[in-house]
Structure formats: C-alpha cells, structure tokens
N, CA, C and O atoms as a Tinker XYZ file with bonds, in Angstrom:
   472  protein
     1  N   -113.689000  -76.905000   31.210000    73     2
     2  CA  -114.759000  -76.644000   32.168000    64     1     3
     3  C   -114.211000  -75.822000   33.322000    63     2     4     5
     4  O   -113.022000  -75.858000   33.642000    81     3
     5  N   -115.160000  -75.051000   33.957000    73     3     6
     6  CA  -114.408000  -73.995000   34.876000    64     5     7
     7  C   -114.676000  -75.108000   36.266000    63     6     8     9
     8  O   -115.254000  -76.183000   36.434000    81     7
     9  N   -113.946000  -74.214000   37.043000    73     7    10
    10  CA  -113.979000  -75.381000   38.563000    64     9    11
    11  C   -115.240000  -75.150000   39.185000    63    10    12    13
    12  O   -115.274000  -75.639000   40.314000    81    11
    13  N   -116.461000  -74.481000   38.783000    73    11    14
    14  CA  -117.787000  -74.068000   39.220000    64    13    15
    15  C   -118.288000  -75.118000   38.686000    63    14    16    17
    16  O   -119.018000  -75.798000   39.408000    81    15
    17  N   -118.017000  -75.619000   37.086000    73    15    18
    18  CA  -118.883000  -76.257000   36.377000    64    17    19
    19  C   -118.351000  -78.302000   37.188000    63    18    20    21
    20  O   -119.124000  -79.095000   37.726000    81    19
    21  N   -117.101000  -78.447000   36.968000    73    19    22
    22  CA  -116.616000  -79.650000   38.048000    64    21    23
    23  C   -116.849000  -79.303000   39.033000    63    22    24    25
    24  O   -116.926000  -80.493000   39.336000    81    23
    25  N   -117.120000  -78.668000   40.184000    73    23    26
    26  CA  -117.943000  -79.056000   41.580000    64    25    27
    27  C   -119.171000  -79.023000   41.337000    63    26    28    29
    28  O   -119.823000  -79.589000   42.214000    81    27
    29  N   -119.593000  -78.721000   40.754000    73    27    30
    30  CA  -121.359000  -79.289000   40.347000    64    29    31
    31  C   -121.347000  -80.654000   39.905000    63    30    32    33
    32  O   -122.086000  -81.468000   40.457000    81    31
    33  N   -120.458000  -81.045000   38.811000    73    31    34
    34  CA  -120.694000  -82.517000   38.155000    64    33    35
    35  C   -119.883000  -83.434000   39.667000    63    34    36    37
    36  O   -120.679000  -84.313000   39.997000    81    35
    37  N   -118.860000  -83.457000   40.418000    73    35    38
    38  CA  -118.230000  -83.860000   41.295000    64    37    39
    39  C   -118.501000  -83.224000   42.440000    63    38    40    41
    40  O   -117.528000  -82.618000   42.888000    81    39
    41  N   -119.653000  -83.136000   43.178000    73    39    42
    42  CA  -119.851000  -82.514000   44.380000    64    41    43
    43  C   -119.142000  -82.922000   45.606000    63    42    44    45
    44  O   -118.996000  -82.249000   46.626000    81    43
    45  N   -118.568000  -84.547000   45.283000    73    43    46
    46  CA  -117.853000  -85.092000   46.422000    64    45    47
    47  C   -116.780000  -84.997000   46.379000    63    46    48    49
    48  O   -116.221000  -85.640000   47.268000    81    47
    49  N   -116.056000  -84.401000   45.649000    73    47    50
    50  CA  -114.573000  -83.876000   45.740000    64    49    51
    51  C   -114.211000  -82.566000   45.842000    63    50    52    53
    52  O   -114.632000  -81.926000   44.879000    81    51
    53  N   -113.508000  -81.816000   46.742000    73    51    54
    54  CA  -113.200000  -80.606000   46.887000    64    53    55
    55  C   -111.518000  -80.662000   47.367000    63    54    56    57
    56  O   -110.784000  -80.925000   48.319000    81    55
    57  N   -111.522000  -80.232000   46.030000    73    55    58
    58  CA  -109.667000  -80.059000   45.999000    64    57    59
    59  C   -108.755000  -79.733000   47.394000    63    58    60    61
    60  O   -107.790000  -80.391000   47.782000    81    59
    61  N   -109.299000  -78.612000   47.990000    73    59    62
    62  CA  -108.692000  -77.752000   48.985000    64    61    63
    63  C   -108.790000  -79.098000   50.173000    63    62    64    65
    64  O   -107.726000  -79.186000   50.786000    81    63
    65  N   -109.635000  -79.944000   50.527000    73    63    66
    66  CA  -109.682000  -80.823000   51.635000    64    65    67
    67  C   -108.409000  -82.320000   51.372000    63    66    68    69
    68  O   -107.826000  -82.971000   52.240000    81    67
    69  N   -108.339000  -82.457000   49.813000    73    67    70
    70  CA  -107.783000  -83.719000   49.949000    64    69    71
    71  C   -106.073000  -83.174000   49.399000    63    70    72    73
    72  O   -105.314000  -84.031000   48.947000    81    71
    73  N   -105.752000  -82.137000   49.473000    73    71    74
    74  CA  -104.120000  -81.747000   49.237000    64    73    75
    75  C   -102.958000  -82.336000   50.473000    63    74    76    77
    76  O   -101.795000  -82.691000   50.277000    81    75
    77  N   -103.651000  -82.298000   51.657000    73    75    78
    78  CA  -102.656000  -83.416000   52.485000    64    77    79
    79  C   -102.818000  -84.711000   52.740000    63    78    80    81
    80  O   -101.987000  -85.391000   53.343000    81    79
    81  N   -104.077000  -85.192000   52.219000    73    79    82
    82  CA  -104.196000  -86.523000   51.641000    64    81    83
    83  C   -103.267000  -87.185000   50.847000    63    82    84    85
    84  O   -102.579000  -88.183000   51.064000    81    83
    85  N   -103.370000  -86.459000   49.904000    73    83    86
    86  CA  -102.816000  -86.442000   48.445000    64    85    87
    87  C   -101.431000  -86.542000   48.708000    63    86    88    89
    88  O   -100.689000  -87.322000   48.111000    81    87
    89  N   -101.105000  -85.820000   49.527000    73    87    90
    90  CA   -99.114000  -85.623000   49.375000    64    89    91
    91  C    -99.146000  -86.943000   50.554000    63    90    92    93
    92  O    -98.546000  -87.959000   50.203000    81    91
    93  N    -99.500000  -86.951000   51.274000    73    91    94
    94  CA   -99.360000  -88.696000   52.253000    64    93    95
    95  C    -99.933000  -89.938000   51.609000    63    94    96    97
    96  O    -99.887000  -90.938000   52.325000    81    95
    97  N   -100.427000  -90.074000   50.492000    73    95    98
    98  CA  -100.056000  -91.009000   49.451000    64    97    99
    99  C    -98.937000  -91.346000   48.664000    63    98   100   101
   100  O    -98.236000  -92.350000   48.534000    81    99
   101  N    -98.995000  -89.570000   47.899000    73    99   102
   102  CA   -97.749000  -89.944000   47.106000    64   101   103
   103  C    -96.647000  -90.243000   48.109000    63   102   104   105
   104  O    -95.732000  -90.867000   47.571000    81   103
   105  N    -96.424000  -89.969000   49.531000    73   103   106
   106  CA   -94.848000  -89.895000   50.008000    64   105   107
   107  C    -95.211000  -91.346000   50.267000    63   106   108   109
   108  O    -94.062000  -91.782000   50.346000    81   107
   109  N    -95.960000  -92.367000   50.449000    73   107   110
   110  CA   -96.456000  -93.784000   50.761000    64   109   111
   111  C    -95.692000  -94.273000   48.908000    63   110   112   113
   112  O    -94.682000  -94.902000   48.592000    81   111
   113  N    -96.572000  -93.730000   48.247000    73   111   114
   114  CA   -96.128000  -95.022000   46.730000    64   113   115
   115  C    -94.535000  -94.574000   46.365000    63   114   116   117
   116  O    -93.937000  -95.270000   45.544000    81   115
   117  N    -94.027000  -93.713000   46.816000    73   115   118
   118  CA   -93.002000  -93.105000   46.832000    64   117   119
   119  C    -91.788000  -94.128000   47.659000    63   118   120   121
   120  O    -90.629000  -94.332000   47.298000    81   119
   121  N    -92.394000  -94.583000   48.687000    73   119   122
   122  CA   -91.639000  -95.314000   49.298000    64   121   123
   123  C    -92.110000  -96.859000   49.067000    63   122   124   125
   124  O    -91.303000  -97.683000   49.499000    81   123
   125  N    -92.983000  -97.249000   48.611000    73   123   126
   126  CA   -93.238000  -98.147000   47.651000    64   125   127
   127  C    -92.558000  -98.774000   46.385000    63   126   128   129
   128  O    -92.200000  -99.906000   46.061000    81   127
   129  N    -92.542000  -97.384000   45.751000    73   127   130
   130  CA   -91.516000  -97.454000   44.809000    64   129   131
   131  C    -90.325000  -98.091000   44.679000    63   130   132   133
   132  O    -89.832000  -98.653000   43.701000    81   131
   133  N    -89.828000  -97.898000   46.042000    73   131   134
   134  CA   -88.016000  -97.837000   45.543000    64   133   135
   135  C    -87.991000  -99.318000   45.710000    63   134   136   137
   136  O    -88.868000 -100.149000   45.950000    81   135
   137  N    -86.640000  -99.386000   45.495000    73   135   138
   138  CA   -86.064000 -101.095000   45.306000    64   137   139
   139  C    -86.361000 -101.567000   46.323000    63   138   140   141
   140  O    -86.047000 -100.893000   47.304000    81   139
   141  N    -87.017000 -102.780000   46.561000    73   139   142
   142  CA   -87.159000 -103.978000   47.713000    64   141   143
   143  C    -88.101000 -103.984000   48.259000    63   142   144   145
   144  O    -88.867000 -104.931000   48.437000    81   143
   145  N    -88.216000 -102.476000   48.750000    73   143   146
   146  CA   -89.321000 -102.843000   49.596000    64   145   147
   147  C    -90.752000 -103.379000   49.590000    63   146   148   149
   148  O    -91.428000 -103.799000   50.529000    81   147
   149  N    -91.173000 -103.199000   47.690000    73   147   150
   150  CA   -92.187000 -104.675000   48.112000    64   149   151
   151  C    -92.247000 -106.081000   48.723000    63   150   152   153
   152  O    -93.180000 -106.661000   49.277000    81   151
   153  N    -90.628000 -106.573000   48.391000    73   151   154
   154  CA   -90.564000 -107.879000   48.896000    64   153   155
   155  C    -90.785000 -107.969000   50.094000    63   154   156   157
   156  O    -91.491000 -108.832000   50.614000    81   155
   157  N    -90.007000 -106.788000   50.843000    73   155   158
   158  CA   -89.793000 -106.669000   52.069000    64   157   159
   159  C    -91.172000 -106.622000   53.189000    63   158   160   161
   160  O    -91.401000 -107.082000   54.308000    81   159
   161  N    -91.931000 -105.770000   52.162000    73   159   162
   162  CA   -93.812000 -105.988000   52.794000    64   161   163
   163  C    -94.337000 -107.084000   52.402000    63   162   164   165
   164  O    -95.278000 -107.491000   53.083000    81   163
   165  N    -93.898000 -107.935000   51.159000    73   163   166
   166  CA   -94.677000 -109.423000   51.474000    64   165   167
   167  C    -94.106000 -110.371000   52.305000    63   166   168   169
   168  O    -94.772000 -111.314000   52.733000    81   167
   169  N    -92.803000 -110.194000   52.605000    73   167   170
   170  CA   -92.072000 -110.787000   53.650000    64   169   171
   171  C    -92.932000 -111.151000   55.228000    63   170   172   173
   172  O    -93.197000 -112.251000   55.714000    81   171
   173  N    -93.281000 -109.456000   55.870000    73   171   174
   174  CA   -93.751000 -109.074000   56.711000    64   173   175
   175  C    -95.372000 -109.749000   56.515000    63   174   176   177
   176  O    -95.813000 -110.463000   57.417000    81   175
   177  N    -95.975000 -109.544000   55.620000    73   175   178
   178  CA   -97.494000 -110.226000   55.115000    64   177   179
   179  C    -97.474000 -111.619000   55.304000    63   178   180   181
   180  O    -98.415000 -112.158000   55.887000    81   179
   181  N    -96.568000 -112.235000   54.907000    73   179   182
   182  CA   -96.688000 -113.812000   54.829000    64   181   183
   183  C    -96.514000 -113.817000   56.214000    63   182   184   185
   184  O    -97.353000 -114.483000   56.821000    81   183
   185  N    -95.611000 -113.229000   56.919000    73   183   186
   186  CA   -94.853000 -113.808000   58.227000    64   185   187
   187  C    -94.783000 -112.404000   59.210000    63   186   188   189
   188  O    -93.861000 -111.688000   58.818000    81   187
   189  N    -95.391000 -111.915000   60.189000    73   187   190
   190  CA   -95.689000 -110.331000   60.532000    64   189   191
   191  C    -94.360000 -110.861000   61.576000    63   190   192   193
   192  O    -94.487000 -110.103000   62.538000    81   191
   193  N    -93.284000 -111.677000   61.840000    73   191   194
   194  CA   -92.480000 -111.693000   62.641000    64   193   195
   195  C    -92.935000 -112.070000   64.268000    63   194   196   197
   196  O    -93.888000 -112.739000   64.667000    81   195
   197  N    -92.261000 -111.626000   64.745000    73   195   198
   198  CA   -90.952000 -110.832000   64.820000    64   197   199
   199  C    -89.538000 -111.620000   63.777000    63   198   200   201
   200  O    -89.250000 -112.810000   63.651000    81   199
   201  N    -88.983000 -110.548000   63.250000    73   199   202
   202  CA   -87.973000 -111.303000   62.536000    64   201   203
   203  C    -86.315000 -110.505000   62.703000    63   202   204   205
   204  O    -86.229000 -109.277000   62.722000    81   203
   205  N    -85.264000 -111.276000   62.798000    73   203   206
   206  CA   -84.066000 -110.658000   63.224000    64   205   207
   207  C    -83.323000 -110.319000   61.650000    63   206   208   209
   208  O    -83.470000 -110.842000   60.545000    81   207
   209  N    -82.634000 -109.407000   62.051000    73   207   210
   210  CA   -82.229000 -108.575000   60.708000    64   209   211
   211  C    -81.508000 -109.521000   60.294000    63   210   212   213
   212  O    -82.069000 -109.602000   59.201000    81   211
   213  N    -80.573000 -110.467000   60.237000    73   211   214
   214  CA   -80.141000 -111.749000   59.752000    64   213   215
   215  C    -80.856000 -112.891000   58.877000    63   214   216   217
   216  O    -80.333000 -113.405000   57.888000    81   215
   217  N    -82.280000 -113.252000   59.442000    73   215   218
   218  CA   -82.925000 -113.647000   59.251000    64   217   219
   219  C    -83.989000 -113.398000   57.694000    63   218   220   221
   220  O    -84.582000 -114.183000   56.954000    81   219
   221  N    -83.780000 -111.468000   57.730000    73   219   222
   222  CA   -84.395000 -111.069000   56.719000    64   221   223
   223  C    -83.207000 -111.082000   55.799000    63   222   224   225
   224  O    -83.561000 -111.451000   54.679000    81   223
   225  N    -82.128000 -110.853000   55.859000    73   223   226
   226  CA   -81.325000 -110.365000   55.011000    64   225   227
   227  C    -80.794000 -111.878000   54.101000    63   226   228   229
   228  O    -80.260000 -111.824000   52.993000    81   227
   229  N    -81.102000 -113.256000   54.907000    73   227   230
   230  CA   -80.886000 -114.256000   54.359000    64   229   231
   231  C    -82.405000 -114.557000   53.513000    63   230   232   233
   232  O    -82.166000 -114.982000   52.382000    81   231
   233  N    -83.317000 -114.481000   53.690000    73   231   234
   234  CA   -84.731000 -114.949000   52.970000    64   233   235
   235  C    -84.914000 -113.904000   52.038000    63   234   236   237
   236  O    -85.708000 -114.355000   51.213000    81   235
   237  N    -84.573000 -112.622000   51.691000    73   235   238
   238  CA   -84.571000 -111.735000   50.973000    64   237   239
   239  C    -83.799000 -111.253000   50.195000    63   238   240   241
   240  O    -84.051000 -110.258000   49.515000    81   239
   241  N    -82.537000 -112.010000   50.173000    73   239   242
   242  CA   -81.533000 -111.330000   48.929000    64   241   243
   243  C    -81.073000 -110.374000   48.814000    63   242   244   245
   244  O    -80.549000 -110.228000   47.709000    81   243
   245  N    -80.918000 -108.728000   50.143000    73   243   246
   246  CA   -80.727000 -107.458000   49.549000    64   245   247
   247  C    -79.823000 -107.095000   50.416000    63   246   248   249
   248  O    -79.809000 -107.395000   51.610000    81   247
   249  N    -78.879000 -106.297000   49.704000    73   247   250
   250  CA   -77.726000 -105.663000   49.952000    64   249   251
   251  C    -77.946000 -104.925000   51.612000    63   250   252   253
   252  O    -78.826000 -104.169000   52.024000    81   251
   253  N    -76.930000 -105.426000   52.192000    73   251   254
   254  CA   -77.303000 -105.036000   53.980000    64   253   255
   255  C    -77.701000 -103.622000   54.343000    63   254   256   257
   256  O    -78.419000 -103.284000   55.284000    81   255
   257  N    -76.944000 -102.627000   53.173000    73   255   258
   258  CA   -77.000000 -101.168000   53.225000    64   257   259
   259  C    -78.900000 -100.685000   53.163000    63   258   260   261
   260  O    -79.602000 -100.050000   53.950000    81   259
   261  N    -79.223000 -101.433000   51.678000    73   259   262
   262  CA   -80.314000 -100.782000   51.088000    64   261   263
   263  C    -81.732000 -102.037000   52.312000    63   262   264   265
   264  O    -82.938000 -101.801000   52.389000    81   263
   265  N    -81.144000 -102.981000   52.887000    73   263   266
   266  CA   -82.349000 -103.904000   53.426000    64   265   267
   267  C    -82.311000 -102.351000   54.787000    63   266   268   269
   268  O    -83.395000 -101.776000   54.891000    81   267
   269  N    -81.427000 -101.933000   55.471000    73   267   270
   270  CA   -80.933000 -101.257000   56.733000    64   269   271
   271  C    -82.058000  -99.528000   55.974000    63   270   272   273
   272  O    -82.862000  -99.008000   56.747000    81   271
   273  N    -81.940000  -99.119000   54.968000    73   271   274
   274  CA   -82.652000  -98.315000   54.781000    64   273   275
   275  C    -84.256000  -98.433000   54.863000    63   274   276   277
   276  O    -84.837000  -97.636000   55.599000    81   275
   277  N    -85.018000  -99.410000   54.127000    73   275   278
   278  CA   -85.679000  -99.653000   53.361000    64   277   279
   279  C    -86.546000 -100.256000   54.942000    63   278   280   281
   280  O    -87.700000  -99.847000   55.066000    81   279
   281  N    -86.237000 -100.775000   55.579000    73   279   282
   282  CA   -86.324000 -100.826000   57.590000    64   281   283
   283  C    -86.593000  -99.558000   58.236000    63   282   284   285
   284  O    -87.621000  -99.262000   58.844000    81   283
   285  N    -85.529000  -98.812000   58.037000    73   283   286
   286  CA   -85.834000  -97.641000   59.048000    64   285   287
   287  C    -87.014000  -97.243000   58.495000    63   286   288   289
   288  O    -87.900000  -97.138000   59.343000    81   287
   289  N    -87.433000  -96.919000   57.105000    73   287   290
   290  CA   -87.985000  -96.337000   56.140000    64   289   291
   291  C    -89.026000  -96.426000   56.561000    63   290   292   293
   292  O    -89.667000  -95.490000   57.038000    81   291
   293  N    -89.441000  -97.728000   56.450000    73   291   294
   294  CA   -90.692000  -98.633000   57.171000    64   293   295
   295  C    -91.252000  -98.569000   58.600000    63   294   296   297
   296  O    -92.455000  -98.548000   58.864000    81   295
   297  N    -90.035000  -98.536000   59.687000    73   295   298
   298  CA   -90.035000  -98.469000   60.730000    64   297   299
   299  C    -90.692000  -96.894000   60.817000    63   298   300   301
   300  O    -91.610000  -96.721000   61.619000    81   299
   301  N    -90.255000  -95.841000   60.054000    73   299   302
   302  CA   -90.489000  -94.546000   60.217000    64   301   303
   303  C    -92.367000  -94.068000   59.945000    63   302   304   305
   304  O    -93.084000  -93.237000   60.503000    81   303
   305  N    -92.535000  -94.745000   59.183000    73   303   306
   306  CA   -94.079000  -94.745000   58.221000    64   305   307
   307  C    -94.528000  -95.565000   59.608000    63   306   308   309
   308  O    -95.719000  -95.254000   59.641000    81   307
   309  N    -94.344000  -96.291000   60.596000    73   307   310
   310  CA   -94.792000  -96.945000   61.298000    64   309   311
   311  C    -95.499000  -98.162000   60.879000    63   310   312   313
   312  O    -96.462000  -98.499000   61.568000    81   311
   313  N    -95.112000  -99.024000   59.650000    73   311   314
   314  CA   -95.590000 -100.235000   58.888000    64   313   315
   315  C    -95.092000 -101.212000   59.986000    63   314   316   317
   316  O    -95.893000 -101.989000   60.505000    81   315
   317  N    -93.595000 -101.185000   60.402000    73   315   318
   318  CA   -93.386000 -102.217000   60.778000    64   317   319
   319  C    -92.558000 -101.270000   62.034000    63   318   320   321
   320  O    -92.367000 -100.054000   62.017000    81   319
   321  N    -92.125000 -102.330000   63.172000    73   319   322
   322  CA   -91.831000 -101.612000   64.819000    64   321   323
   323  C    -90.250000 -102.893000   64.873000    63   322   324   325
   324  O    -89.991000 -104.091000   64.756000    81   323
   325  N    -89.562000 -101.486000   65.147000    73   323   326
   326  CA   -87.820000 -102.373000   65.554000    64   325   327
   327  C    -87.902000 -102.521000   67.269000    63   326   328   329
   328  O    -88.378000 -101.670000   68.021000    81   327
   329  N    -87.402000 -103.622000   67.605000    73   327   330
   330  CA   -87.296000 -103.646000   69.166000    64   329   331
   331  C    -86.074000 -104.332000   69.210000    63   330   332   333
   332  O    -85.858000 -105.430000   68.698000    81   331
   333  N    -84.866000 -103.277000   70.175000    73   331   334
   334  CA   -83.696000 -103.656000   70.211000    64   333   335
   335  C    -83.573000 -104.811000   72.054000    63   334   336   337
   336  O    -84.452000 -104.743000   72.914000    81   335
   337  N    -82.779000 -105.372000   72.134000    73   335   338
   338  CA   -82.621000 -106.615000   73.395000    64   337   339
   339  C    -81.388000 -105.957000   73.800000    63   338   340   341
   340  O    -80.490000 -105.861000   72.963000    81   339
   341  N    -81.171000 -105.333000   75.370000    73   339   342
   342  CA   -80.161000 -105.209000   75.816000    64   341   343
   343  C    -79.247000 -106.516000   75.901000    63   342   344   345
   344  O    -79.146000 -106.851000   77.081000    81   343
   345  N    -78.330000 -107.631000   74.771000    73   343   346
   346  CA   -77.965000 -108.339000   74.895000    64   345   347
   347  C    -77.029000 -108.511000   74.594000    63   346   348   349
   348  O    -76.683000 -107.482000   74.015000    81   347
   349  N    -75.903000 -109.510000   74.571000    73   347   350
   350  CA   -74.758000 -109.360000   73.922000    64   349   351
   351  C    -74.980000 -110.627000   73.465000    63   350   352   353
   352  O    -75.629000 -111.361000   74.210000    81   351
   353  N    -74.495000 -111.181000   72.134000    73   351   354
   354  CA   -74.482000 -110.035000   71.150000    64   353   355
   355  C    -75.863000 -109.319000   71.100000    63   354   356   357
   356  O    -76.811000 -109.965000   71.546000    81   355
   357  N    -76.177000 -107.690000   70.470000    73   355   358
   358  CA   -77.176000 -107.267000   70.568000    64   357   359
   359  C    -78.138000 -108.395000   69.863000    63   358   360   361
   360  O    -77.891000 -109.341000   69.116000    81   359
   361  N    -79.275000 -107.902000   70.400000    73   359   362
   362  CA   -80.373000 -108.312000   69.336000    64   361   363
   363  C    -81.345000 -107.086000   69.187000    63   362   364   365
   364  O    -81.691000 -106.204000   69.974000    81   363
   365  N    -81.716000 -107.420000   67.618000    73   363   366
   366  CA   -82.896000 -106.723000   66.943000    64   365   367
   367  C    -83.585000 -107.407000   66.553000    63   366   368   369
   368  O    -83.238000 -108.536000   66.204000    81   367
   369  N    -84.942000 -106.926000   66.461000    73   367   370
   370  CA   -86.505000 -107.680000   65.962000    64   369   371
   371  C    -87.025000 -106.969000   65.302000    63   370   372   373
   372  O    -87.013000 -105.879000   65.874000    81   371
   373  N    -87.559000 -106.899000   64.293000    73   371   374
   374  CA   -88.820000 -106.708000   63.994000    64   373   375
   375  C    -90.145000 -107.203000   63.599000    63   374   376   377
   376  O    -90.251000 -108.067000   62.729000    81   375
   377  N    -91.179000 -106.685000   64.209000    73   375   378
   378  CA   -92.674000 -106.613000   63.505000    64   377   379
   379  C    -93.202000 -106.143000   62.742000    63   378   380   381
   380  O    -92.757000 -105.155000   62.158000    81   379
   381  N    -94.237000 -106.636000   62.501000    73   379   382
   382  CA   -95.558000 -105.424000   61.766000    64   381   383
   383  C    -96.441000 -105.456000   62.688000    63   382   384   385
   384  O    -96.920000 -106.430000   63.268000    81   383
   385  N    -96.694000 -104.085000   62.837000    73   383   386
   386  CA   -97.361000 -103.294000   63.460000    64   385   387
   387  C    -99.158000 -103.040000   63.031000    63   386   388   389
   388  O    -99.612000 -103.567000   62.016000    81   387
   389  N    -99.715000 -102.492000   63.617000    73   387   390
   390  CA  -100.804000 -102.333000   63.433000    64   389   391
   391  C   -101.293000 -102.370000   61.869000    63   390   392   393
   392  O   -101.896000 -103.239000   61.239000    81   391
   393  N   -100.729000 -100.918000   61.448000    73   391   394
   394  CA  -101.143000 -100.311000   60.511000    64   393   395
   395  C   -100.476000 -100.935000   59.602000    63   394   396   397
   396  O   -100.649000 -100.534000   58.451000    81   395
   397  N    -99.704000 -101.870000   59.781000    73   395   398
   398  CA   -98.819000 -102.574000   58.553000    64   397   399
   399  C   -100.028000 -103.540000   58.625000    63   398   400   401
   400  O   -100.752000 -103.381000   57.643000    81   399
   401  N   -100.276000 -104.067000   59.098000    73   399   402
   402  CA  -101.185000 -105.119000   59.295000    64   401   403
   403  C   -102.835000 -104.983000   58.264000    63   402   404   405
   404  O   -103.699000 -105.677000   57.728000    81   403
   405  N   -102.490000 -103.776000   58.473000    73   403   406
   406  CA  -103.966000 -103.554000   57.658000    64   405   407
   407  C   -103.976000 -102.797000   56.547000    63   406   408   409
   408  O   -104.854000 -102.138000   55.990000    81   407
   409  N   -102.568000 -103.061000   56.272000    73   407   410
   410  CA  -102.386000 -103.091000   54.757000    64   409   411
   411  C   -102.553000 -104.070000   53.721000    63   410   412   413
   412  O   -102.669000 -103.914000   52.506000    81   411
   413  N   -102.544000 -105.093000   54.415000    73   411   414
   414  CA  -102.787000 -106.611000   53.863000    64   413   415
   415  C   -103.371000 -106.346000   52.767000    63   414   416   417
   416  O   -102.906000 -106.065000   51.662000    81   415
   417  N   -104.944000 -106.502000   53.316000    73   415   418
   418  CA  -106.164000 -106.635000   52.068000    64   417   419
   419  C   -106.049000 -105.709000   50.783000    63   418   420   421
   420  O   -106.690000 -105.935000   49.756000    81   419
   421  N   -105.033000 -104.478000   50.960000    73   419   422
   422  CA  -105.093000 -103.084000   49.719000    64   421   423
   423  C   -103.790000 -103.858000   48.962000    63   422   424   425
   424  O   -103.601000 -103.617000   47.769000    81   423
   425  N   -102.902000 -104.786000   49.676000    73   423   426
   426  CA  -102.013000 -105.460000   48.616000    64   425   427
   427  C   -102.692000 -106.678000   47.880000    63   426   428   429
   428  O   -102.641000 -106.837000   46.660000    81   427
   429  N   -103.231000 -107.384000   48.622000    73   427   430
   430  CA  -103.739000 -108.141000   48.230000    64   429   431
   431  C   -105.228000 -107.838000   46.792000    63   430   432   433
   432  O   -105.411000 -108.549000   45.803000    81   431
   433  N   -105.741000 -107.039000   47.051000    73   431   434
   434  CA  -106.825000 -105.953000   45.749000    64   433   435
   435  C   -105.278000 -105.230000   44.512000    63   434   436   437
   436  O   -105.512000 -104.862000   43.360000    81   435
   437  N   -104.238000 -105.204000   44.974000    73   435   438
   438  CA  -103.376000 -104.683000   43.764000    64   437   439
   439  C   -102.819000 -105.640000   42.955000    63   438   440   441
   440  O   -102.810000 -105.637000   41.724000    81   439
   441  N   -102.181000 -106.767000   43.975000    73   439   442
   442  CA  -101.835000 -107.942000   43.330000    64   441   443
   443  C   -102.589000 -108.869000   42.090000    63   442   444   445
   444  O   -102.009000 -109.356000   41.119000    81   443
   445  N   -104.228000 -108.980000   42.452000    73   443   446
   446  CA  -105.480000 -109.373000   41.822000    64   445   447
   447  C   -105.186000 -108.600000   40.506000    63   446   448   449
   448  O   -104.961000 -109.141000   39.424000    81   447
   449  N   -105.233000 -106.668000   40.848000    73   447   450
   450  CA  -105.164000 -105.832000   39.640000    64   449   451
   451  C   -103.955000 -105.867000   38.962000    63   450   452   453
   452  O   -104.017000 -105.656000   37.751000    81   451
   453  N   -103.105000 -106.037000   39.350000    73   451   454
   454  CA  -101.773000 -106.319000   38.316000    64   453   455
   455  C   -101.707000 -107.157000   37.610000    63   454   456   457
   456  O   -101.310000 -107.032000   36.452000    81   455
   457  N   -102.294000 -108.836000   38.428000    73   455   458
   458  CA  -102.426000 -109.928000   37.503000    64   457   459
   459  C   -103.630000 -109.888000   36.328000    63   458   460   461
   460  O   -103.728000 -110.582000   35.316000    81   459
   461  N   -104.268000 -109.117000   36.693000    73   459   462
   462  CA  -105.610000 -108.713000   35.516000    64   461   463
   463  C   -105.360000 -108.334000   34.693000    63   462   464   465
   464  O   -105.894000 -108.458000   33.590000    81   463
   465  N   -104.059000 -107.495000   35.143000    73   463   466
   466  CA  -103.734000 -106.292000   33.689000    64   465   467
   467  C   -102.142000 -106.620000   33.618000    63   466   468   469
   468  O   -101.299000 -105.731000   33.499000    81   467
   469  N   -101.785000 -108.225000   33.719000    73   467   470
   470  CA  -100.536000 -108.221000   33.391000    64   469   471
   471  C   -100.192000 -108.896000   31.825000    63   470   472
   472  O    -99.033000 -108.942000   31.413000    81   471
C-alpha cells in the first residue's frame, strides 16, 4: 500500500510527528533492558525511599559497579533524584521522583501482560 493509501486507512498517525517520540521510547526500553534495572524500579515502586546506596546494594544483590551505573542512568532519565549530605562519612540518598512515580501504573499494566502471556 502506498503511504497515501495508509494515511487514509490511519488518519491518526503521521509518521513525521511521532519520530522523536519514537527514539525517547526506544532510548527508555533501552535502558530498561539492561541488567537490573527492573529490580531496581520495583525496588523504588514498593519503597520510593529515600534509600542509601548501602541499603540498595544489600536488598538487591548487584555488583556495586553495575548498581552505581544503572543509578546514575536513572538519576539521568530523571526516574529517580540522588541527594548528597555534606557529612562525614558522606551520605547519599535516593528517591523517586515525580515522573518515576508515575510510572507505577504502566509497570503495573506490563506485569498483568507478561503474566497473561507467560
């Protein structure tokens, strides 16, 4: 079918509007993807913190390197917010943040669909 004949049958989709949509998904399931960090967002879901990097690294099982990535990662997407304590010894915290926050319900609709189709 030519792309005249699909924007007639699909009038509500027009390619040219959803291409930076599209790439800020994939760079989202992309970082989804990699090792941990689902746990690491149901971690944050069950419990939005504040939680000290000790704290996660004992309830979560993951190598200090890849938990320290898989954080910033998060921290960067703005899911979850680091707040350092001028203290000695330092301290670090983190939250979830807004927009982590209202990710909830779209894990919670995948979880449902995985177990449907597991």
């Amino acid at each position: 079918a030519s792309e005249e004949d699909m924007a007639h049958e699909h009038p509500e989709y027009d390619p040219a509007d959803r291409v930076a949509e599209d790439a800020e998904l994939a760079e989202f399931f992309d970082l989804l993807g990699r090792p941990h960090t689902t746990a690491i967002l149901r971690r944050f879901a069950c419990d939005s913190g504040p939680w000290r990097y000790s704290e996660l690294q004992e309830t979560l099982d993951i190598s200090p390197t890849t938990l320290s990535n898989r954080l910033a990662a998060l921290t960067e997407a703005g899911i979850i917010e680091r707040e350092s304590y001028d203290e000695i010894p330092p301290r670090v915290e983190y939250s979830t943040t807004a927009k982590g926050e209202a990710l909830g319900p779209a894990f919670e609709e995948l979880f449902v669909w995985v177990d449907s189709y597991d």
